[in-house]
N, C-alpha and C positions, 0 to 999 in steps of 0.2 A: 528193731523188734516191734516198733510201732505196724508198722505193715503187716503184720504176722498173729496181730493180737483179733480178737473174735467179740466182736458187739454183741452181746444176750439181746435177746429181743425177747421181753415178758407178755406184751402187749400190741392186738395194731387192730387198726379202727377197719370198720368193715360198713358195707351199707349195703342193703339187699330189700326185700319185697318178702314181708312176714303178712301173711294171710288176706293181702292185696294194701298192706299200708307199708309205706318207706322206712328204711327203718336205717339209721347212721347210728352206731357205736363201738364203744372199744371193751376189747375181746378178748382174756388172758388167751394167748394162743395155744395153748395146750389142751384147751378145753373142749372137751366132743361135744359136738351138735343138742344133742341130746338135753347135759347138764347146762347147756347154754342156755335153752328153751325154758328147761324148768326152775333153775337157780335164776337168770338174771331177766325173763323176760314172765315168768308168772304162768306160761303152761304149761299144765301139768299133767294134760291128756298120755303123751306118748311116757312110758313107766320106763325105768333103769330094769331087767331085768340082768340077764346072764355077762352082761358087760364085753360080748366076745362075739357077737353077730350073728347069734345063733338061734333068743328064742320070740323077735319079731316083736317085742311088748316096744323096741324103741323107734319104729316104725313111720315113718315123717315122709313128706314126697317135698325132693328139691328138684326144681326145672321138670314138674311133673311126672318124673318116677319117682315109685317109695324107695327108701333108701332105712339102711340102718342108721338111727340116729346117736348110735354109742360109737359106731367108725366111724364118722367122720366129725373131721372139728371143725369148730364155729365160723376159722376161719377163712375153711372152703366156699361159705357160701356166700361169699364177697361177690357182687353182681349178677347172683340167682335169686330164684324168686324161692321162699319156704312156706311148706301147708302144713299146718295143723291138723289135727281131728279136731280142733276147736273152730278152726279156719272153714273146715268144708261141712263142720255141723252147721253154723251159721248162717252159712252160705244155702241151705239146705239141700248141699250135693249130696247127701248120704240121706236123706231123708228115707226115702225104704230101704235102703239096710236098716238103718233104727228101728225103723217100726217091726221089719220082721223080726231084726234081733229078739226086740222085749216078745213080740206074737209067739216065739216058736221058742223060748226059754233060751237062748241061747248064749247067756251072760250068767255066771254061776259069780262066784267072787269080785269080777271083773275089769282083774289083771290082765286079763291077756287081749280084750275086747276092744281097746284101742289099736292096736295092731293088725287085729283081726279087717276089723273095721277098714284100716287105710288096705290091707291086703284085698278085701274084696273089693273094693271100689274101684283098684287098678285091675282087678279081674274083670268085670262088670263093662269098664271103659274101653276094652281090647276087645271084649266078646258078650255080647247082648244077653244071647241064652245058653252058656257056658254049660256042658252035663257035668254029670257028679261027679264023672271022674275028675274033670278039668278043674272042678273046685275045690277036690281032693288035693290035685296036684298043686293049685296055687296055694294053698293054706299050709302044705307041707312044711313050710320053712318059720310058720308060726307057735307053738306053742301052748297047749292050755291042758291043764290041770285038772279041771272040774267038767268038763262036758261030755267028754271023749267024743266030740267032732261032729257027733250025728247032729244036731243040733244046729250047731254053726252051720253045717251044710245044706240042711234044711231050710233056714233063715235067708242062705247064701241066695238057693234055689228058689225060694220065694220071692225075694227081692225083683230076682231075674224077669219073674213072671208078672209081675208090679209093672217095671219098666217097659215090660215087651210092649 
């Protein structure tokens, strides 16, 4: 029966590249990306929203695509690199997205603004001067509440013309 019997595994150590510093620890494995980030590493940019990958508030870029940080677990990201919106504020890769953001009101509550945030900056990195529609269609899969979009998009298309 010994052959037959099944090792739980609660735990396993992972090492990766969090917002360009090394990072070795151990990882309840069941745990999504997400709650990793905010419960055992202290940020708390990307939000828990709909828990089902649907409203972009958990929004993270691993191996530089954003990814939903509520599907996937921690211990995916075992010898990838993980980014913040802490990580690329810092960095001052978002820097005009922020500053449109706050110009063009586009942060009401500002639940959904981190997501938004990493969603346009992979928009931005694909495509320079992106039309409205294109930034329509990238922010589709995000989520907000309080702005109804125009805003964001505005912010979006600012930013764009910043960078050009």
């Amino acid at each position: 029966m010994d052959d037959l019997s099944v090792r739980c595994v609660e735990h396993a150590n992972i090492q990766f590249t969090l917002n360009g510093k090394d990072v070795n620890c151990l990882v309840p494995v069941r745990r999504n990306l997400v709650d990793f980030l905010r419960q055992d590493m202290g940020l708390t940019a990307a939000h828990v929203g709909c828990e089902v990958g649907v409203c972009g508030a958990c929004n993270v870029r691993v191996d530089g695509a954003v990814v939903r940080g509520c599907l996937m677990l921690a211990v995916q990201v075992d010898g990838l690199s993980v980014e913040t919106l802490e990580g690329l504020a810092e960095s001052g890769e978002i820097a005009a997205l922020q500053r449109a953001f706050v110009t063009r009101n586009a942060m009401q509550c500002g639940f959904c603004t981190p997501g938004m945030l990493m969603t346009a900056n992979e928009l931005l990195q694909a495509k320079a001067c992106p039309s409205r529609l294109e930034i329509r269609d990238a922010i589709s899969g995000n989520y907000c509440r309080c702005t109804g979009y125009q805003a964001i998009v505005d912010a979006i298309e600012m930013a764009a013309g910043e960078d050009a």
